[in-house]
N, C-alpha and C positions, 0 to 999 in steps of 0.2 A: 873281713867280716864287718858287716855296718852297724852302727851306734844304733841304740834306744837313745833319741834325742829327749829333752824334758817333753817338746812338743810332743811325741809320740805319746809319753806315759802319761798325758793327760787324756788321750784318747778313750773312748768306752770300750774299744777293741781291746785295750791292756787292762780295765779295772780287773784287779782278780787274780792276775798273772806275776809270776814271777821275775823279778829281774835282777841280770847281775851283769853292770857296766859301769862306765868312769864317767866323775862330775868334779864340778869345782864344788868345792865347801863354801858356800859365803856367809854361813851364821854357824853358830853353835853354842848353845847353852846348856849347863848342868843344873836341872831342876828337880824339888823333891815334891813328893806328895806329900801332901799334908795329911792325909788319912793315915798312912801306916809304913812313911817316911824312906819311899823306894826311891831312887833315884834312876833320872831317864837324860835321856839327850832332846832336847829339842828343834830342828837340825833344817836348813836352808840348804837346797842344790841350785847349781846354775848351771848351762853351759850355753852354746853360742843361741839356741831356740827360745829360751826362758827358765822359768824359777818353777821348784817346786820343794812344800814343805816335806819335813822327814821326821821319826818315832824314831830314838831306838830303846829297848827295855834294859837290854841284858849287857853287862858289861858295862855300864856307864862311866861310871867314871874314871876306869882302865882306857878305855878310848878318849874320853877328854881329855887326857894327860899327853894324848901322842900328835892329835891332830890339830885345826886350829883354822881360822878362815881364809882364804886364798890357796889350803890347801887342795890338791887334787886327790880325790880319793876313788879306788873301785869300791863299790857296795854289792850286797847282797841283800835282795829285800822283796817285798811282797806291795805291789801297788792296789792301792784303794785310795777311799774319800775318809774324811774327820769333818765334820759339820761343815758337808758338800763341798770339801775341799779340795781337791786330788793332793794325796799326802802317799811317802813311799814307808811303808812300815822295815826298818832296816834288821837284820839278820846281823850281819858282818860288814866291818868297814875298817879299811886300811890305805895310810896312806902310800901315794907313788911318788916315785923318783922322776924329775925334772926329762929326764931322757926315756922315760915308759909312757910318754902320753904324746898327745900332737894338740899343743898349745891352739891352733885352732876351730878346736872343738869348742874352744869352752868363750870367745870374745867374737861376738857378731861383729860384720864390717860393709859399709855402704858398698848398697849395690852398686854403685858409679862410681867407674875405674878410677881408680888415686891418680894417671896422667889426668883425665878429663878434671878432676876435683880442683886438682892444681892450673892446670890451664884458665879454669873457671875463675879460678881466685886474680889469675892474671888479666885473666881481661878483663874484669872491676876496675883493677887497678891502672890501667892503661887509659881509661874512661879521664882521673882524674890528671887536670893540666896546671891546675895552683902550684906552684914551684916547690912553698915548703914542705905541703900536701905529700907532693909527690914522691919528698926525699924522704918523708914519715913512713910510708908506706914501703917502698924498697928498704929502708933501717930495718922494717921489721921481715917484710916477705923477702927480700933478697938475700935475706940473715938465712945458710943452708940448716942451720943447726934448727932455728926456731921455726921455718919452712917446715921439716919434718916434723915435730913435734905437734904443728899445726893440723895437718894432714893427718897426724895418728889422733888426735884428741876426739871424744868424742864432746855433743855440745850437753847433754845431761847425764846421771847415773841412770836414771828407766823411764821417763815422761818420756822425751823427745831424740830423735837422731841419739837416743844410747848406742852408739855403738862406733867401732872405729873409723874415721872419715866422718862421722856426725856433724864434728865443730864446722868442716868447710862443706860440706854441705848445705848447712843450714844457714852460712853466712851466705854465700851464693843463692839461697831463695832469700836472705834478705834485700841484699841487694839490686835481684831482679824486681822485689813488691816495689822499691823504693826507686828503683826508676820510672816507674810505671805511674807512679804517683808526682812525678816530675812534670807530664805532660797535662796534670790538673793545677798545680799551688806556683804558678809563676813569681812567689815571691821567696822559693826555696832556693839556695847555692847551692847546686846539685856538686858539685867537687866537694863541698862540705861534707855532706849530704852521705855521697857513696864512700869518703874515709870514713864518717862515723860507722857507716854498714860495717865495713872491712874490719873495723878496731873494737868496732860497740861488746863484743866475746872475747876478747885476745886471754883475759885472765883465767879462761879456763881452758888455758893450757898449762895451766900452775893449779889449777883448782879439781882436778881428778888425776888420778892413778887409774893405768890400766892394766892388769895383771893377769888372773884366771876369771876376773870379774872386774865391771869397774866402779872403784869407792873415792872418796874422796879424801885430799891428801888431806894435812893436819894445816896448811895453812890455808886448804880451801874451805877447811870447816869455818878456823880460827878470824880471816879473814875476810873471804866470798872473791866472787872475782868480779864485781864491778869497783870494789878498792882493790885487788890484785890487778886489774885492767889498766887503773888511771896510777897507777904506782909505773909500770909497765909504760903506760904513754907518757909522763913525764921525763922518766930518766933517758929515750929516746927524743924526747923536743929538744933537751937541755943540750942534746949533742949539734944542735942544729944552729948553723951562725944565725941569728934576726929573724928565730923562728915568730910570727908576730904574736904579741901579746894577749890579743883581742881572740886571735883564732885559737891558741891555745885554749884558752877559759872557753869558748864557744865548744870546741871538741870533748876536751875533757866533761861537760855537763851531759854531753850526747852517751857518753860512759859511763859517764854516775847516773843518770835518769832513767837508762833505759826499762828497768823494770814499772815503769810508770806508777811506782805509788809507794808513799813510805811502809805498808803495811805489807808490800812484797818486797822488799829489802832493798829498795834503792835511797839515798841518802839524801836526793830532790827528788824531786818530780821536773815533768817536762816544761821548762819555760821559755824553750825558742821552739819554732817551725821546725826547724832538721830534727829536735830531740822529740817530737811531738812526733815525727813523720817512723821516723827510727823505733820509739817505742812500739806504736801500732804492726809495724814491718814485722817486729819481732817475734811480736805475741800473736800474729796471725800467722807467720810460721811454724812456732813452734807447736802450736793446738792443732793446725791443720797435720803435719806432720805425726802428732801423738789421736788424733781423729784416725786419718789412716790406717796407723797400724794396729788401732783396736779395730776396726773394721776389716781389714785382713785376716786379723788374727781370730776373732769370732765370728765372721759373717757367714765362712763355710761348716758353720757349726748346724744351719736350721734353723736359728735364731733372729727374734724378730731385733730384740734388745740385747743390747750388751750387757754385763755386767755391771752393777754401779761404779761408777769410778768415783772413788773416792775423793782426790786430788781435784776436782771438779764439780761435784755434787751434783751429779748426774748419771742418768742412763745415755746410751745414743745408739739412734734407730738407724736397726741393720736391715728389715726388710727389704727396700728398696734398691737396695746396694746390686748392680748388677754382676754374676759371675766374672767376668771379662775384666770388671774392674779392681778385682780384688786379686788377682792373680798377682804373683809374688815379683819382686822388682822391684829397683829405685823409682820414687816420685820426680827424681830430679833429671832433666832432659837438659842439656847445657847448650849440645848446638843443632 
């Protein structure tokens, strides 16, 4: 029998309609009225399509007792809007057992095969011929254990490439921008250059969890992963005989700057060419990437404009967007 995806229950085709299927829990709060001091659920579902909020009335805080976020639960409930929202008004809700769901329901995963993902990461790194460079780069990708963990990561919680395969995704369109800008700035060390691509994320592989949804761990909160990154790239230099002094400090900045500004969380800003070229790469990946799939994800709606996005302080125009183009699929074309 096939799932009611979230995708589905936002549809106009379900407003109205009853449902009763299995989601990831990823919020839950016990709130009361202040009028005449009833308590309710306030309630988040995920699953691999997207997010949708959730009501429940009756039972409240019998159920907060049982459940909890990451859990997987079936519901029972009645889908509608709350201040044009699509919200699922819940009925019943109980959790499951590890072995009554199929885990990949609930965690989206690049559409670009995990060989091809991997391959792509490897032929970046093939590019680069700097000796110590090179031994930095196999430290980290020739490591099988932190390979996979690479490969499962994604590169944000819900802006960009959320989803599993995200992180080498996304560093493979970095490092494509950043070749490409190779053939303009003749005074860039593209070896430099395409390691920083490869290393510029490596901390959030330490900086999300990915479970029935994915959150972020306590020291990616605690910490961020551009100091989880250059923690990461130091304790692999150190292992390195006469890794040089000068390229170390030159890399490591390429890792701390790359969010280009102290007020997005980077600790410098860009002060060489590679970290100047790296920052750009990045942040034109990742918007273009988070452009897309709001354009996917609303365009076949009839819709001229998207929704505000918040995180951006903008709308973005879907009219034009042709059919053809928004058909579902990886961005990412490797060879």
């Amino acid at each position: 029998m096939d799932r009611t995806s979230i995708k589905d229950l936002k549809t106009d085709a379900l407003m109205g309609r009853e449902v009763i299927d299995t989601y990831a829990l990823r919020k839950i709060e016990l709130k009361t009225v202040a009028a005449d001091g009833k308590q309710f659920l306030s309630l988040e579902f995920g699953d691999a399509s997207g997010r949708i909020d959730g009501v429940m009335w009756d039972n409240a805080e019998a159920v907060f007792k049982e459940v909890g976020p990451g859990d997987v639960v079936k519901i029972k409930g009645l889908v509608g809007k709350y201040r044009d929202n699509p919200q699922v008004k819940v009925e019943l809700m109980a959790k499951l057992a590890p072995g009554d769901y199929d885990p990949a329901h609930f965690l989206a995963a690049s559409a670009v095969p995990r060989p091809d993902l991997e391959a792509g990461i490897r032929l970046e790194m093939a590019a680069v011929a700097q000796p110590q460079l090179a031994k930095l780069l196999k430290a980290f990708f020739g490591d099988p254990e932190f390979m996979r963990a690479f490969l499962d990561a994604p590169a944000a919680k819900l802006w960009h490439h959320a989803w599993v395969g995200g992180l080498a995704e996304h560093t493979i369109g970095v490092c494509r921008l950043a070749r490409a800008a190779l053939k303009n700035y003749d005074l860039l060390d593209a070896d430099l250059l395409v390691a920083g691509c490869l290393l510029h994320d490596i901390g959030k592989v330490r900086e999300f969890t990915a479970g029935t949804f994915i959150d972020y761990s306590d020291e990616g909160r605690l910490v961020g992963h551009l100091v989880l990154g250059d923690q990461m790239l130091m304790e692999k230099v150190a292992r390195i005989r006469d890794f040089p002094e000068e390229l170390a400090k030159r890399l490591r900045h390429i890792v701390l700057s790359h969010h280009g500004e102290k007020e997005r969380g980077s600790p410098v800003v860009p002060a060489t060419l590679e970290a100047l070229i790296v920052h750009h790469c990045d942040h034109m990946d990742a918007h273009a990437a988070a452009f897309t799939r709001i354009i996917r994800r609303e365009g076949l709606q009839h819709k001229r404009w998207s929704d505000y996005v918040n995180l951006i302080d903008r709308y973005i125009y879907l009219a034009a967007v042709d059919d053809d183009r928004k058909a579902e699929g990886g961005d990412l074309k490797l060879f």
